[in-house]
Jmol script that loads the backbone (N, CA, C; Angstrom):
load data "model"
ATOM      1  N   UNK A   1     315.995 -45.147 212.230  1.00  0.00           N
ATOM      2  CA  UNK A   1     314.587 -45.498 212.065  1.00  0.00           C
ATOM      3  C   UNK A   1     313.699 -44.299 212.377  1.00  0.00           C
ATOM      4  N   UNK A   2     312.774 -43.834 211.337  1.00  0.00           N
ATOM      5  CA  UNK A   2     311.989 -43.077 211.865  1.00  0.00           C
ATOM      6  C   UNK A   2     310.600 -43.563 212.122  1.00  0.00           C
ATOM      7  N   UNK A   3     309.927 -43.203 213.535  1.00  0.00           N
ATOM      8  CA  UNK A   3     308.477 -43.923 213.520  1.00  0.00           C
ATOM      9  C   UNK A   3     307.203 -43.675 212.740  1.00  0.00           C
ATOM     10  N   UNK A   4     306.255 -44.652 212.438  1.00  0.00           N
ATOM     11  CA  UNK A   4     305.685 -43.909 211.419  1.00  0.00           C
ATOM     12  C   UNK A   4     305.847 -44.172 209.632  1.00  0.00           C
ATOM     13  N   UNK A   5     306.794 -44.501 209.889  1.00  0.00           N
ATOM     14  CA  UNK A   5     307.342 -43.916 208.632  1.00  0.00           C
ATOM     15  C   UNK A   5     306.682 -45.276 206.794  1.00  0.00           C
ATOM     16  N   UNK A   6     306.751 -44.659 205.814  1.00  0.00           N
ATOM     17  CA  UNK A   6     306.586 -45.595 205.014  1.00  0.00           C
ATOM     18  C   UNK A   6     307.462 -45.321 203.952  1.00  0.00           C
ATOM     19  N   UNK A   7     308.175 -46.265 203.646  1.00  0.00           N
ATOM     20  CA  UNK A   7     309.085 -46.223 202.552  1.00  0.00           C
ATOM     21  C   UNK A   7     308.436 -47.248 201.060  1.00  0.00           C
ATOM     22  N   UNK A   8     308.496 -46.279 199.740  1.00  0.00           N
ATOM     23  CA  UNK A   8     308.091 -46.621 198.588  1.00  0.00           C
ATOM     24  C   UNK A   8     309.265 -47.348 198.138  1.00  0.00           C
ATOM     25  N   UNK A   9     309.555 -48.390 197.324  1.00  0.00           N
ATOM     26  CA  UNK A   9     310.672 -48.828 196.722  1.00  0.00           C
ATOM     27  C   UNK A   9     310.628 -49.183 195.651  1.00  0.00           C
ATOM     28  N   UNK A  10     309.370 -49.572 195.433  1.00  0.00           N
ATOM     29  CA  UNK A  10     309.123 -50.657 194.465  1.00  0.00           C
ATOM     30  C   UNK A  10     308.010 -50.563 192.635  1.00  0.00           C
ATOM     31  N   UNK A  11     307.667 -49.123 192.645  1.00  0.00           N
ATOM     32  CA  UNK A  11     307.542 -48.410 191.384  1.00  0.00           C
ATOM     33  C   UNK A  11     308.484 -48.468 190.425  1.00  0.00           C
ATOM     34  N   UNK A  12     308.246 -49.366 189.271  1.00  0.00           N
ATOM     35  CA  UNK A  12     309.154 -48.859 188.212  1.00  0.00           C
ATOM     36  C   UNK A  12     308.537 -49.662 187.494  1.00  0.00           C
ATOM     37  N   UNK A  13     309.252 -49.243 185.723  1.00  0.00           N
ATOM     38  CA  UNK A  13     308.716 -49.533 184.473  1.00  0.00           C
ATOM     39  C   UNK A  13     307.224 -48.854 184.213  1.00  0.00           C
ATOM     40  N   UNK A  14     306.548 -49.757 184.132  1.00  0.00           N
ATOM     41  CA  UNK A  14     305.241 -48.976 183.568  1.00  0.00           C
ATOM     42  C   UNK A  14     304.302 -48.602 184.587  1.00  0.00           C
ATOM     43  N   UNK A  15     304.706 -48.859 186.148  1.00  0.00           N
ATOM     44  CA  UNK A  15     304.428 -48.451 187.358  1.00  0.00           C
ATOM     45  C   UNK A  15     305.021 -46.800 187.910  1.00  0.00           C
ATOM     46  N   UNK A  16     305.628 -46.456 187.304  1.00  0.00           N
ATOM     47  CA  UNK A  16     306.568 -45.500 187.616  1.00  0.00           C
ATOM     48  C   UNK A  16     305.617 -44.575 187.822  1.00  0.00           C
ATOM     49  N   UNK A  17     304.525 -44.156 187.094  1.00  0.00           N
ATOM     50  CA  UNK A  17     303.719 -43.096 187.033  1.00  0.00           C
ATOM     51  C   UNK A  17     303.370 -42.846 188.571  1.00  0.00           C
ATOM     52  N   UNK A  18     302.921 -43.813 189.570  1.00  0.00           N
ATOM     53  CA  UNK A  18     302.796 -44.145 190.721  1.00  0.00           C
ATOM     54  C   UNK A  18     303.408 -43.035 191.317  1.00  0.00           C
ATOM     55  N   UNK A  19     304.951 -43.001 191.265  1.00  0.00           N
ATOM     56  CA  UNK A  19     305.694 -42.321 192.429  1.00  0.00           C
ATOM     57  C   UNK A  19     305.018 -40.795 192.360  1.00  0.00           C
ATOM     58  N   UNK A  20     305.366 -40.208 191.194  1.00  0.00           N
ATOM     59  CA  UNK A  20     304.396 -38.974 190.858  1.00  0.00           C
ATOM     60  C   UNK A  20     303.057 -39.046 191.643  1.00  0.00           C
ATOM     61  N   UNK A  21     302.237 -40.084 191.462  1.00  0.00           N
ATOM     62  CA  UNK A  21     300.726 -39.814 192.158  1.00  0.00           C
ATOM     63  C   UNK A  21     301.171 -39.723 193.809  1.00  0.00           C
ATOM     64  N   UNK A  22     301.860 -40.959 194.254  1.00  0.00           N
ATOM     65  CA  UNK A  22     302.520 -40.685 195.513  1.00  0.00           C
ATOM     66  C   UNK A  22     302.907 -39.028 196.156  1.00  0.00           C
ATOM     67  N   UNK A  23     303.941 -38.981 195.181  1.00  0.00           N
ATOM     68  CA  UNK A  23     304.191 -37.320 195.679  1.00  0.00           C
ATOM     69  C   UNK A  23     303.320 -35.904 195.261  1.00  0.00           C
ATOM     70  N   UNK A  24     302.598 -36.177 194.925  1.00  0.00           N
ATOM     71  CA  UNK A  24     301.411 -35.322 194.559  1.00  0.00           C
ATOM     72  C   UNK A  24     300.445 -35.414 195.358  1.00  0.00           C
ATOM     73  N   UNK A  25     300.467 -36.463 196.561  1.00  0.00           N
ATOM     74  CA  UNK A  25     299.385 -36.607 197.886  1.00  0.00           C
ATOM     75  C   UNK A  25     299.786 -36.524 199.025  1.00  0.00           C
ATOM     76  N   UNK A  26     301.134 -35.889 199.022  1.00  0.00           N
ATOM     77  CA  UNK A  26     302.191 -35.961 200.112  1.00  0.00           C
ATOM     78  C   UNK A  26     301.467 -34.734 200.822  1.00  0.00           C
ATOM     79  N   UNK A  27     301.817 -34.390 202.247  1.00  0.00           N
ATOM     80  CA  UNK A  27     301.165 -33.335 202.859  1.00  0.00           C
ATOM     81  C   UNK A  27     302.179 -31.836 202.322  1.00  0.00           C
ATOM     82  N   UNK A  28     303.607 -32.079 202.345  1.00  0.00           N
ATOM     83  CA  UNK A  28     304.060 -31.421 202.078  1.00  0.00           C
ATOM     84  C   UNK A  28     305.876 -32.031 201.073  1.00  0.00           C
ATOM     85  N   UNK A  29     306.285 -31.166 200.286  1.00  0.00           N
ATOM     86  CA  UNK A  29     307.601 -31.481 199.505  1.00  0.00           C
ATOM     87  C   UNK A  29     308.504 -31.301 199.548  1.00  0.00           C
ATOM     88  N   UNK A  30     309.501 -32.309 199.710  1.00  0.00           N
ATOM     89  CA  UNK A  30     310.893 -31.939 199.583  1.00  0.00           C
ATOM     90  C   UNK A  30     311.816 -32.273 198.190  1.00  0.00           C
ATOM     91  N   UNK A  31     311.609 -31.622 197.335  1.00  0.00           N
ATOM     92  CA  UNK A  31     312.345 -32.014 196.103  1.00  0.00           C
ATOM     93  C   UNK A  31     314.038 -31.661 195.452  1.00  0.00           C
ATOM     94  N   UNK A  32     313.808 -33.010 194.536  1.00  0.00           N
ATOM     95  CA  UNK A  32     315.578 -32.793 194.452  1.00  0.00           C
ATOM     96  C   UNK A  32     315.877 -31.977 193.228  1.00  0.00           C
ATOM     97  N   UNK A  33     316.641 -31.403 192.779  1.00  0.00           N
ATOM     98  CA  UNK A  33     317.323 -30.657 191.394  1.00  0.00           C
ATOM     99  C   UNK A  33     316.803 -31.681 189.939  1.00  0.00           C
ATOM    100  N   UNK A  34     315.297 -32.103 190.295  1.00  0.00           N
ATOM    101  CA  UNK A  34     314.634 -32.847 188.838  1.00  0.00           C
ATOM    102  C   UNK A  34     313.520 -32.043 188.248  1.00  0.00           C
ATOM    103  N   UNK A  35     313.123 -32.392 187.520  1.00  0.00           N
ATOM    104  CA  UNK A  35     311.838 -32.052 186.454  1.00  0.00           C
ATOM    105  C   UNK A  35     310.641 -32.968 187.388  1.00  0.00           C
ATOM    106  N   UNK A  36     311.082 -34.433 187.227  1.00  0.00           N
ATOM    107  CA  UNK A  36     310.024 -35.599 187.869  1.00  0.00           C
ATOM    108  C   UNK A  36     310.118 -34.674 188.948  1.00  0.00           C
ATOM    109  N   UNK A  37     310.200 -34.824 190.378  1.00  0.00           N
ATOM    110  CA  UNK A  37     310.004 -34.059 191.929  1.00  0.00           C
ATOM    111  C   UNK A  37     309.526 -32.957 191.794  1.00  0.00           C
ATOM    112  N   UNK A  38     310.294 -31.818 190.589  1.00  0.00           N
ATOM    113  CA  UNK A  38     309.487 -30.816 190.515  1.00  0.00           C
ATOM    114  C   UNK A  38     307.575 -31.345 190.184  1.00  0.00           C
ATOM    115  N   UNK A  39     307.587 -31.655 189.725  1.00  0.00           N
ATOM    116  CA  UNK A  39     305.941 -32.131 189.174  1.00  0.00           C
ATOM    117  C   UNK A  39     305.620 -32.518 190.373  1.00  0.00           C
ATOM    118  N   UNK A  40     305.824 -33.483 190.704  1.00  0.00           N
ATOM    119  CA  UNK A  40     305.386 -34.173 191.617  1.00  0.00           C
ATOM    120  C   UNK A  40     304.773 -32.906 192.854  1.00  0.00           C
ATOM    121  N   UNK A  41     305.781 -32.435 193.058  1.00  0.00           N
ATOM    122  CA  UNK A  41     305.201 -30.656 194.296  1.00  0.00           C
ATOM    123  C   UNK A  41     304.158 -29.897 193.491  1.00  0.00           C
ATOM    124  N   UNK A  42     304.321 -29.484 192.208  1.00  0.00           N
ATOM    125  CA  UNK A  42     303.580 -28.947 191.376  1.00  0.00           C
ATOM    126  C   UNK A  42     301.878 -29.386 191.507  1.00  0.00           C
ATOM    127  N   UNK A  43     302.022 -31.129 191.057  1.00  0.00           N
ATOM    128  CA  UNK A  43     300.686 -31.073 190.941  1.00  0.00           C
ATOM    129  C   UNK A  43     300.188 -31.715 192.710  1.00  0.00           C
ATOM    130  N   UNK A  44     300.531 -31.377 193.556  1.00  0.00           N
ATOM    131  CA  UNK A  44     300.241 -31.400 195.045  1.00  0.00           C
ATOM    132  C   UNK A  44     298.999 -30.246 194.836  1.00  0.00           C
ATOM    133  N   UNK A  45     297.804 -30.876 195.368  1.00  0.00           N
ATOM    134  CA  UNK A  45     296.952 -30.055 195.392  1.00  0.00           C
ATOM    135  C   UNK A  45     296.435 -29.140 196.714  1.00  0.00           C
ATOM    136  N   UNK A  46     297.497 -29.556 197.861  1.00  0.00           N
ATOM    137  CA  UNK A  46     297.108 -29.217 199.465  1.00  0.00           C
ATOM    138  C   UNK A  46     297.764 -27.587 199.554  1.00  0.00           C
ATOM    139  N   UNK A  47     296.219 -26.903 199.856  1.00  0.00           N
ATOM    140  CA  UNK A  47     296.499 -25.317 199.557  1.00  0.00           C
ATOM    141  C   UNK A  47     297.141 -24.823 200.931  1.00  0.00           C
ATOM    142  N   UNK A  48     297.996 -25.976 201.885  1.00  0.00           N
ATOM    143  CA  UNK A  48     298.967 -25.382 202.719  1.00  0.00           C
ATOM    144  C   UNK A  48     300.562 -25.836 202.802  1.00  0.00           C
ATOM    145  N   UNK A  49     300.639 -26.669 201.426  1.00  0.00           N
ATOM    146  CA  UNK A  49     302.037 -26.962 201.392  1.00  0.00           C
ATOM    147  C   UNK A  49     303.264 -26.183 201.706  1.00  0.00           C
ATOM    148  N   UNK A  50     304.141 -26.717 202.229  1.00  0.00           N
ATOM    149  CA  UNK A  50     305.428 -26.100 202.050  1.00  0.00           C
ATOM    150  C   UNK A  50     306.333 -27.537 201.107  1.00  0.00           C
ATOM    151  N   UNK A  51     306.995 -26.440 200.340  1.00  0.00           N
ATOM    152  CA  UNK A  51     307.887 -26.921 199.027  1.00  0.00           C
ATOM    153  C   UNK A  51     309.120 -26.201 199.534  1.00  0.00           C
ATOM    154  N   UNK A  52     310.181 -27.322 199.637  1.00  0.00           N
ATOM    155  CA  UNK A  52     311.710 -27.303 200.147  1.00  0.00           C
ATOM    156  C   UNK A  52     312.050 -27.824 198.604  1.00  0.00           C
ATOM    157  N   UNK A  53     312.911 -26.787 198.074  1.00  0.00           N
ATOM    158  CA  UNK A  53     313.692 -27.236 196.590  1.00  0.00           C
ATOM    159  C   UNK A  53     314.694 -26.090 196.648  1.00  0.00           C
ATOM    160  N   UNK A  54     315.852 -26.921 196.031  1.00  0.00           N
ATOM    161  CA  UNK A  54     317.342 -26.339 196.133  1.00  0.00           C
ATOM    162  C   UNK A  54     317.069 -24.855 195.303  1.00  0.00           C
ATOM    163  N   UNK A  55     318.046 -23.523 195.882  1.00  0.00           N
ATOM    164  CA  UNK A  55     317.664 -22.516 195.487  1.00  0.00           C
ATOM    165  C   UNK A  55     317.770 -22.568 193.575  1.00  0.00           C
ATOM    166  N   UNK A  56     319.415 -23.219 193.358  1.00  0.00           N
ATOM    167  CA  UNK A  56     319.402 -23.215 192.271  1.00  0.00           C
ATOM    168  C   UNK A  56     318.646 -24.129 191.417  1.00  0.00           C
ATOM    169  N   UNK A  57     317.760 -24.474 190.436  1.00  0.00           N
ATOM    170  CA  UNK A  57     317.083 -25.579 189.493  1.00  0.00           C
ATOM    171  C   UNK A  57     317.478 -25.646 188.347  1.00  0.00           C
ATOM    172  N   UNK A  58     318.307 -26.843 188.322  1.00  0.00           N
ATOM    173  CA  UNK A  58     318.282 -27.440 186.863  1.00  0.00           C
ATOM    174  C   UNK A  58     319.658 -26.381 185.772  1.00  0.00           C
ATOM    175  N   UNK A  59     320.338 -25.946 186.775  1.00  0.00           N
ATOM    176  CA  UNK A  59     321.620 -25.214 186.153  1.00  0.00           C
ATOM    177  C   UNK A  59     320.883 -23.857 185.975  1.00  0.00           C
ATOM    178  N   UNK A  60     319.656 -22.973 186.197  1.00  0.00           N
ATOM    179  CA  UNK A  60     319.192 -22.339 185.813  1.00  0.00           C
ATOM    180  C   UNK A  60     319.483 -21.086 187.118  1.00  0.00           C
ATOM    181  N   UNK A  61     319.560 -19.846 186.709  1.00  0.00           N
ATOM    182  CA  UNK A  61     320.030 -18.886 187.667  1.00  0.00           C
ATOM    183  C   UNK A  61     318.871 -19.118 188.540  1.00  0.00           C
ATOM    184  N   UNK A  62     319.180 -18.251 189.879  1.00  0.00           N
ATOM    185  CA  UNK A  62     318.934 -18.211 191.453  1.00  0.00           C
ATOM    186  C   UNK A  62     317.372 -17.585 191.170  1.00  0.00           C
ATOM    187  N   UNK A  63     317.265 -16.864 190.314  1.00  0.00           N
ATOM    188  CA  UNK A  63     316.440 -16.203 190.499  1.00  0.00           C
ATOM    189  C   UNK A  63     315.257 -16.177 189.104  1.00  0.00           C
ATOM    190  N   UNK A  64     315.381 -17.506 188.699  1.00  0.00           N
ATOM    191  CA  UNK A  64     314.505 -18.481 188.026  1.00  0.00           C
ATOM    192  C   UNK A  64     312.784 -18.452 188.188  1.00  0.00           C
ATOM    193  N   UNK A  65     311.471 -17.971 187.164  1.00  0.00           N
ATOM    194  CA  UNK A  65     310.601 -18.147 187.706  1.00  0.00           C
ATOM    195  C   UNK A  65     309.901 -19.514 187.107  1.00  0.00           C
ATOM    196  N   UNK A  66     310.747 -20.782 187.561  1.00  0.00           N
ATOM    197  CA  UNK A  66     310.285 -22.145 187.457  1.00  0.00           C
ATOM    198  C   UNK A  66     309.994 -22.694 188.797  1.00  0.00           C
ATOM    199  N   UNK A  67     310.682 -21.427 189.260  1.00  0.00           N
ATOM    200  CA  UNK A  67     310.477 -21.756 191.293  1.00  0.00           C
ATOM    201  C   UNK A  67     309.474 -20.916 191.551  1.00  0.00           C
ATOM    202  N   UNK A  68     307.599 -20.954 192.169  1.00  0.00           N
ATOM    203  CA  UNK A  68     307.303 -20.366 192.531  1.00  0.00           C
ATOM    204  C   UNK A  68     307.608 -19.806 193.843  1.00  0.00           C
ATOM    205  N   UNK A  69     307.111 -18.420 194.188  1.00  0.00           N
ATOM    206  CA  UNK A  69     307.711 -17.762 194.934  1.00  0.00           C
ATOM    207  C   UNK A  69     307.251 -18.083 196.354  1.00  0.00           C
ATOM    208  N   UNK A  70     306.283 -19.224 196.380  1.00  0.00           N
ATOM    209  CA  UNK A  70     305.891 -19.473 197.671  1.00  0.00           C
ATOM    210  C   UNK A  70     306.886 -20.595 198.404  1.00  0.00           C
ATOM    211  N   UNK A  71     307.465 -21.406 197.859  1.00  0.00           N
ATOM    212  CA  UNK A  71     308.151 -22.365 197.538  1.00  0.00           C
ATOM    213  C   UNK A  71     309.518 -21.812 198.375  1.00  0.00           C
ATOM    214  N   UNK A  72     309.839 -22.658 199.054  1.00  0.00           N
ATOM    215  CA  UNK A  72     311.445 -22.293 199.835  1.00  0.00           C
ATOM    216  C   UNK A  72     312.779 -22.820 199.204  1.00  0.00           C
ATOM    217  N   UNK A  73     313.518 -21.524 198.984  1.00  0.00           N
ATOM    218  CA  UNK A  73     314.835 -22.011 198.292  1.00  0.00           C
ATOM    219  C   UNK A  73     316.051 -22.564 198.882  1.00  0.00           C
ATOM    220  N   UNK A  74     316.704 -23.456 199.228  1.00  0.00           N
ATOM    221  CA  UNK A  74     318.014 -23.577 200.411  1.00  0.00           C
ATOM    222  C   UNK A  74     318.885 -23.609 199.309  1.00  0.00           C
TER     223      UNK A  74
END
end "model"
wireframe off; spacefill off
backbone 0.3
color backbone group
């Protein structure tokens, strides 16, 4: 259990757009090896984010500029 915490579950079908607005108001991102999550960090408008996304994206080499460079690679 974490305290605090709020869990989304329930977006889908023609709601889906939601999760995107969700993660686009997040303080900061942790995204998975997608296009959707990528966006979602993308259109985050908070000019102190930190963005956690896997070094490699989308089968695409390490050194990819679909990853901006502010953005942390693991």
């Amino acid at each position: 259990n974490i305290p605090n915490s709020i869990y989304v579950n329930f977006n889908s079908g023609s709601d889906s757009w939601q999760d995107m607005f969700l993660m686009s108001q997040c303080k900061h991102n942790i995204i998975a090896n997608s296009s959707f999550s990528w966006w979602g960090a993308w259109l985050n408008r908070n000019t102190n984010k930190i963005v956690i996304t896997p070094s490699r994206f989308i089968n695409l080499e390490e050194n990819s500029d679909i990853i901006p460079d502010t953005w942390i690679r693991i």
